[in-house]
C-alpha positions in Angstrom: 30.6 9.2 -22.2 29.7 10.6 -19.3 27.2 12.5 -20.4 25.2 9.5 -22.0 23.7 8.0 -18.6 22.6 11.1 -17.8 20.5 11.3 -21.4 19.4 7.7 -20.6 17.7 9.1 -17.3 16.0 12.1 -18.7 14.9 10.0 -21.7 13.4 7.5 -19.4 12.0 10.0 -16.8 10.2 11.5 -20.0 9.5 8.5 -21.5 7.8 7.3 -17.4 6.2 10.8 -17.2 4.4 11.1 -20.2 1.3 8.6 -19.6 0.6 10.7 -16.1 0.8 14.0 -17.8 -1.5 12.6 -20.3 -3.7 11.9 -17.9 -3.9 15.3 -16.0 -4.5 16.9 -19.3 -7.5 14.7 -19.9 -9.0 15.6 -16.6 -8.8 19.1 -17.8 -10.6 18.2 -21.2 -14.3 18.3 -22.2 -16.4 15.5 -22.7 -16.8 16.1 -26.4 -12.9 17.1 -27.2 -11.8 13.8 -25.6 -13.8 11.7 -27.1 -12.6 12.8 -30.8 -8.9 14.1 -30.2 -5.8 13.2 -28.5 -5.1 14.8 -25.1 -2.0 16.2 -26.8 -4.0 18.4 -28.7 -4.9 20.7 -25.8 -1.8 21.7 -25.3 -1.8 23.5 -28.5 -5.5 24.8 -27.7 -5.5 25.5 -23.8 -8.7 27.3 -24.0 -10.1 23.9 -24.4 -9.0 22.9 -21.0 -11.6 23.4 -17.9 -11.8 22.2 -14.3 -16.1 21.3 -15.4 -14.7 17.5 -14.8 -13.3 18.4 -10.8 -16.8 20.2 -10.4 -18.8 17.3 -11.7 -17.1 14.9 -9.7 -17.6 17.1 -6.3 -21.0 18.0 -7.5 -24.7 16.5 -7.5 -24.8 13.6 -5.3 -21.2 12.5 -6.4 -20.1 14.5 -3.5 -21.5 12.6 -1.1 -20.1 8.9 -2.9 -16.9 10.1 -3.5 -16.3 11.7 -0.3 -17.6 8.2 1.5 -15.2 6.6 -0.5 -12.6 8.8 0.1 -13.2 7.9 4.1 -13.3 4.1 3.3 -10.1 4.4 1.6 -8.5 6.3 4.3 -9.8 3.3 6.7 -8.4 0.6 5.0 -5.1 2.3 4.5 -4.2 3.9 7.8 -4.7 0.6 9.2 -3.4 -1.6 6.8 -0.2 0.9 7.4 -0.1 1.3 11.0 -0.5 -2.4 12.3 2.1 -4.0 10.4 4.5 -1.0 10.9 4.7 -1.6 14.8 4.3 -5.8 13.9 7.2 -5.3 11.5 9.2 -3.5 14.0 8.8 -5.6 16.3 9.5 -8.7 14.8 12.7 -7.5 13.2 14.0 -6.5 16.5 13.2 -9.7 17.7 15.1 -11.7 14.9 18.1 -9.6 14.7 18.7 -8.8 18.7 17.0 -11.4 20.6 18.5 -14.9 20.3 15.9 -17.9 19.8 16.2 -21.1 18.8 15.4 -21.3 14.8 15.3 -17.6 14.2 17.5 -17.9 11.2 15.1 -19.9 9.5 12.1 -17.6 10.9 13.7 -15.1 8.5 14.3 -17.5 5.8 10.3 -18.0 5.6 9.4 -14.7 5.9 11.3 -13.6 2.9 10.2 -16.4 1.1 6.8 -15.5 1.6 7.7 -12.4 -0.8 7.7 -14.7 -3.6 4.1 -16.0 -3.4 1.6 -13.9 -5.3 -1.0 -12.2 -3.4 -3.3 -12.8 -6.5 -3.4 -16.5 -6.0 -4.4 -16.3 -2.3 -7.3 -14.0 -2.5 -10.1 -16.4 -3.3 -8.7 -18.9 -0.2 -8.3 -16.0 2.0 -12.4 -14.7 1.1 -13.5 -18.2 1.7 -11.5 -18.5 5.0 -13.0 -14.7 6.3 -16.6 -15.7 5.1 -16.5 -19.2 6.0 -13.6 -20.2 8.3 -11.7 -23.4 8.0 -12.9 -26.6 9.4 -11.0 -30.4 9.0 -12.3 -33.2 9.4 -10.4 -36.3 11.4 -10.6 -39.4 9.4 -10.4 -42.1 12.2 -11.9 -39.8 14.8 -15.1 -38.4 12.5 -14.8 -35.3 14.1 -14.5 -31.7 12.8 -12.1 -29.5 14.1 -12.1 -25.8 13.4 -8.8 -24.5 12.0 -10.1 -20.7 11.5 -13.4 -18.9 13.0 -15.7 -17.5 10.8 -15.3 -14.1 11.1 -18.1 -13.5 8.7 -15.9 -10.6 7.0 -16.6 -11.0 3.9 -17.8 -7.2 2.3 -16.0 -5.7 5.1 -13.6 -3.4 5.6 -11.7 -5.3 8.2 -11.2 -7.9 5.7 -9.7 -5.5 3.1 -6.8 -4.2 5.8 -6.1 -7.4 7.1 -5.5 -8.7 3.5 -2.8 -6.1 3.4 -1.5 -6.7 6.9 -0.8 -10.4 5.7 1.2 -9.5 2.5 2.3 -6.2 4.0 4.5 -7.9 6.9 6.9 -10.0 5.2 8.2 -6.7 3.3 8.3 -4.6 6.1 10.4 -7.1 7.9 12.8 -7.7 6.1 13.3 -4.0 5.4 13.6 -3.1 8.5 15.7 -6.1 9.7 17.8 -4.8 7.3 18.7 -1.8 9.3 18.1 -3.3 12.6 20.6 -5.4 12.2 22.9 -2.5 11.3 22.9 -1.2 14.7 26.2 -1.2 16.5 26.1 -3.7 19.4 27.4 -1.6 21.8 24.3 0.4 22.0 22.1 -2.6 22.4 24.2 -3.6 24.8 24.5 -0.4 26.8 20.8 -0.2 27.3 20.5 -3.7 29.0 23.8 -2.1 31.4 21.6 0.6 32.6 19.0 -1.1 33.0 16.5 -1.4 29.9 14.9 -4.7 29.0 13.8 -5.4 25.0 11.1 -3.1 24.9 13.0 -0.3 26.2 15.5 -1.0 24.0 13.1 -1.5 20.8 11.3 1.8 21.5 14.8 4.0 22.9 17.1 2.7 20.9 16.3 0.5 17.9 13.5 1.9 16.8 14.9 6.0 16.6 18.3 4.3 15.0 15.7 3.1 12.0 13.5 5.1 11.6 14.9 6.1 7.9 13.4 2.2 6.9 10.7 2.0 9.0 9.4 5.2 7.8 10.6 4.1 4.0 7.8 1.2 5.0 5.0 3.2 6.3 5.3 5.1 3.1 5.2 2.0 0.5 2.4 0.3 2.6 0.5 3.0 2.3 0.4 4.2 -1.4 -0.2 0.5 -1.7 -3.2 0.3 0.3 -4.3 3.9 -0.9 -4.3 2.7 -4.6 -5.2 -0.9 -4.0 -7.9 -2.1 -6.7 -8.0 -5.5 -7.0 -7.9 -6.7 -3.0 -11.0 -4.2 -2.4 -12.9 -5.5 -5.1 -12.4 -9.3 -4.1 -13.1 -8.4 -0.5 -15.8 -6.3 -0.7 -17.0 -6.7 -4.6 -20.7 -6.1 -5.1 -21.6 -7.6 -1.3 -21.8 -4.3 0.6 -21.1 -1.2 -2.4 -20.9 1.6 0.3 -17.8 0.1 1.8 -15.9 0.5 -1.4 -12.8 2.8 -1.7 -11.9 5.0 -4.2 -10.0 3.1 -6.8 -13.5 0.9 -7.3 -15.9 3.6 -7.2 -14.5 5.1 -9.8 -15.1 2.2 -12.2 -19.0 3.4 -11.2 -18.5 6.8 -11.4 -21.6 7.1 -14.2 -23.9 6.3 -11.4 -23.0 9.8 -9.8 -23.4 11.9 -12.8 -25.9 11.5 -15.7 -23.1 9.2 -17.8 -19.4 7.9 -18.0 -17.2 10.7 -19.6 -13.5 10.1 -19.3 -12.5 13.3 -18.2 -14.8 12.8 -15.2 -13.4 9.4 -14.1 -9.4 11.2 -14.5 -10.7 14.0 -12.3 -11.8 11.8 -9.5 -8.6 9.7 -10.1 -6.5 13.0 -9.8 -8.3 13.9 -6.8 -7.5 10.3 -5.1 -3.6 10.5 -6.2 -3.5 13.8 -4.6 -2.8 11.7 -1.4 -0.1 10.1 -2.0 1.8 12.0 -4.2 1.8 14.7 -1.3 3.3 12.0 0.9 5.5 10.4 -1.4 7.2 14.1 -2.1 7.0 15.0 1.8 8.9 12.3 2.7 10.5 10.1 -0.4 14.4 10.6 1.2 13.3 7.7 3.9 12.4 5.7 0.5 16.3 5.8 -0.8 17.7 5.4 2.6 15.1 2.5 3.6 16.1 0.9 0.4 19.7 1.4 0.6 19.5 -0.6 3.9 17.9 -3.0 2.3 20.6 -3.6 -0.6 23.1 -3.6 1.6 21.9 -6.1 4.0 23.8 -9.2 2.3 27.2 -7.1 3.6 25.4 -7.1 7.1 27.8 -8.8 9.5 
């Protein structure tokens, strides 16, 4: 029996890996071989595999396209990462060390704000950054302004700050979930000598997690890096130069003379390179982060 789960892992590891080997083989394919065969016969006939769909994509004036969506994608990401890593840290410090009045149920609404789907709020959320949000006082007649117009609609700004809003909640309950972890007595030593709550936060809380804050940083960003459907809300047809990756490729024919699929995989490839360096680089702060995280309802 003991020799069953593990089949059940490789079967589903196969099973999970077979779509994305699929896909790297049609990124080696021609035009004409994908369009009337499966990708699975190449690997029977490798001398039909080429790298003409990497050179098209970094070729012509796709170069310049793809490599400005490259940097849009890298500008929505890093700071759609880094701001709610340090607001995340910060805040679960706050709920699990300092005492305040109501801070139980502070963390009861943040997780809860995990179950709302960040589909439903998109529309709201380009209306409030292209419009603001005014109300109106029935017995007063007046209008009060609730939000600003930022007038960020088709920016990036409004892309990362999307993802700041729905990155948060996750990252604080993660990392609550190993702040809270952290013996007392070490809290409590750097008040005795001296330390106030940032001290402690950035000398002591923060190095003790690092395992889940850096399990956050990671899953923030490969969300952010391959983010479709936020970018194209955002930003959409408004201001195309703006776009990242993950939408320019759905216009990938403008940049050659026409839509081949081995093309689009190529420039797909190229864009996953990212991540997957960064996932592999640093995936044990993933499990530990996690495990933190499942064992927070045994948290004392």
């Amino acid at each position: 029996m003991s020799g069953l789960p593990t089949a059940v892992v490789w079967t589903i590891a196969i099973v999970w890996t077979v779509p994305s080997a699929g896909f790297l083989v049609g990124s080696l394919r021609t035009s004409d071989t994908a369009r009337f065969s499966g990708w699975w016969n190449s690997l029977l006939r490798p001398g039909e595999l080429s790298f003409d769909a990497y050179r098209d994509v970094l070729s012509y004036n796709a170069t310049t396209e793809y490599l400005d969506a490259v940097a849009n994608s890298f500008a929505i990401a890093v700071p759609a990462t880094v701001i709610p890593l340090l607001a995340a840290a910060a805040a679960a410090y706050a709920i699990a060390w300092i005492p305040f009045r109501g801070r139980e149920w502070v963390f009861l609404a943040t997780v809860a704000m995990l179950a709302v789907p960040f589909q439903a709020t998109l529309i709201p959320l380009l209306q409030l950054f292209s419009g603001g949000a005014s109300w109106t006082v029935p017995v007063l007649g007046t209008t009060v302004t609730l939000f600003p117009d930022l007038d960020l609609a088709g920016t990036i700004p409004a892309v990362w700050l999307t993802h700041i809003g729905f990155g948060l909640p996750f990252g604080i309950f993660l990392i609550y979930a190993a702040m809270i972890r952290i013996p007392r007595d070490f809290i409590d030593l750097s008040f005795v000598e001296g330390g106030d709550h940032r001290t402690t936060l950035r000398q002591v809380a923060i190095p003790m997690t690092l395992p889940a804050i850096a399990s956050f940083g990671i899953l923030q960003f490969l969300f952010t890096w391959n983010d479709f459907l936020i970018a194209l809300t955002m930003i959409g047809g408004v201001n195309p130069d703006a776009l990242p990756v993950t939408v320019k490729l759905a216009t990938i024919g403008g940049w050659v003379d026409a839509w081949e699929p081995p093309i689009t995989m190529a420039g797909a490839v190229l864009h996953a390179a990212v991540p997957i360096a960064l996932f592999v680089a640093l995936s044990r702060y993933v499990l530990s982060g996690f495990l933190a995280a499942v064992s927070l309802t045994g948290a004392d």
